[in-house]
C-alpha positions in Angstrom: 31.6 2.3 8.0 27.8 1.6 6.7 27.6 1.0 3.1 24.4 2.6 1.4 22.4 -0.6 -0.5 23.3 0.5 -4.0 27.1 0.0 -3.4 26.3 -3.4 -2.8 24.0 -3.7 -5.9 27.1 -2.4 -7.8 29.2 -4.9 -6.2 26.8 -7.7 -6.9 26.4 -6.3 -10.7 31.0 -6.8 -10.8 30.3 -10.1 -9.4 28.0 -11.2 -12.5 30.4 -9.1 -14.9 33.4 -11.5 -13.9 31.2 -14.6 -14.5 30.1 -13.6 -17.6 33.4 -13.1 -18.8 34.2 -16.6 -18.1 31.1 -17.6 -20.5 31.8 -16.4 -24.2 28.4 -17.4 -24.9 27.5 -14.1 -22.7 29.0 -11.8 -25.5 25.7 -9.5 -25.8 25.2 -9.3 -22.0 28.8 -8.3 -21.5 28.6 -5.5 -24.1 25.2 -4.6 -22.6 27.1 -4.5 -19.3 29.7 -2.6 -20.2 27.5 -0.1 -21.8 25.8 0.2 -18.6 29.0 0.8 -16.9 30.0 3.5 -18.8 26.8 5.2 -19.2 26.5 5.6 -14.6 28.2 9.0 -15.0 26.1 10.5 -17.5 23.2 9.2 -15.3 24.7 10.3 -12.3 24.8 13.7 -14.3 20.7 13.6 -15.0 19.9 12.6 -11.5 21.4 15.0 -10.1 19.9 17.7 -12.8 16.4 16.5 -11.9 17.1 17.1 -8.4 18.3 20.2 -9.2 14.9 21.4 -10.8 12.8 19.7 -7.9 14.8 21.9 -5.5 14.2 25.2 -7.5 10.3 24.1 -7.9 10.1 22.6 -4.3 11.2 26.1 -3.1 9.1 28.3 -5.9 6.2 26.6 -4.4 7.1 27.1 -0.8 7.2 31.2 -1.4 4.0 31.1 -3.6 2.0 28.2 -1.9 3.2 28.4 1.9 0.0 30.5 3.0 -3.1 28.3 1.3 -5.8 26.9 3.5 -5.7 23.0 4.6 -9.2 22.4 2.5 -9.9 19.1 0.7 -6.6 17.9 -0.6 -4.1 20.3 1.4 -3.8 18.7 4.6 -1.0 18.6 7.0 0.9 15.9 5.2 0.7 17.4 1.5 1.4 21.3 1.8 3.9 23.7 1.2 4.7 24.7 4.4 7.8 22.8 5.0 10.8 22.1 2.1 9.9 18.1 3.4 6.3 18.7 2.6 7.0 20.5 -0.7 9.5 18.1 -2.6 
C-alpha cells in the first residue's frame, strides 16, 4: 500500500514527540507539540473549507469565463476552459 508523504511527516513528528518526552528540559516544545496535535482536525476542517470555496469559484468562473479569447495573458495553459485550468 503507498503511503502519501505527509503520513510519514506525521510519523516522523511521533518520533520527535517520544524523544522529547524523555528530555524534561523539552517542556515548551512538548506543550507546543501537543497543541499542534490537537489543533490537525480543526485544520483539517479549514482546508477542506478553502477547497470547498475554490471548487464553487473554480466552477463560477468556468460558466462565466469559458468563452474569452486567448489574448495577452489567456493562453492555453491559464484559462477557464477546463476545471484543471480554472482551479
Amino acid at each position: 500500500i503507498p503511503f502519501p508523504p505527509t503520513f510519514f511527516r506525521i510519523v516522523r513528528l511521533a518520533r520527535i514527540g517520544r524523544i522529547l518526552r524523555l528530555v524534561q528540559a523539552a517542556r515548551g516544545i512538548r506543550t507546543l507539540l501537543f497543541a499542534l496535535m490537537m489543533s490537525l482536525p480543526s485544520l483539517f476542517n479549514i482546508g477542506l473549507l478553502l477547497f470547498l470555496v475554490m471548487f464553487i469559484y473554480a466552477i463560477f468562473g468556468m460558466n462565466c469565463f469559458c468563452k474569452v479569447k486567448e489574448e495577452s495573458g489567456i493562453d492555453d495553459i491559464f484559462n477557464f476552459k477546463t476545471f484543471k485550468g480554472s482551479m
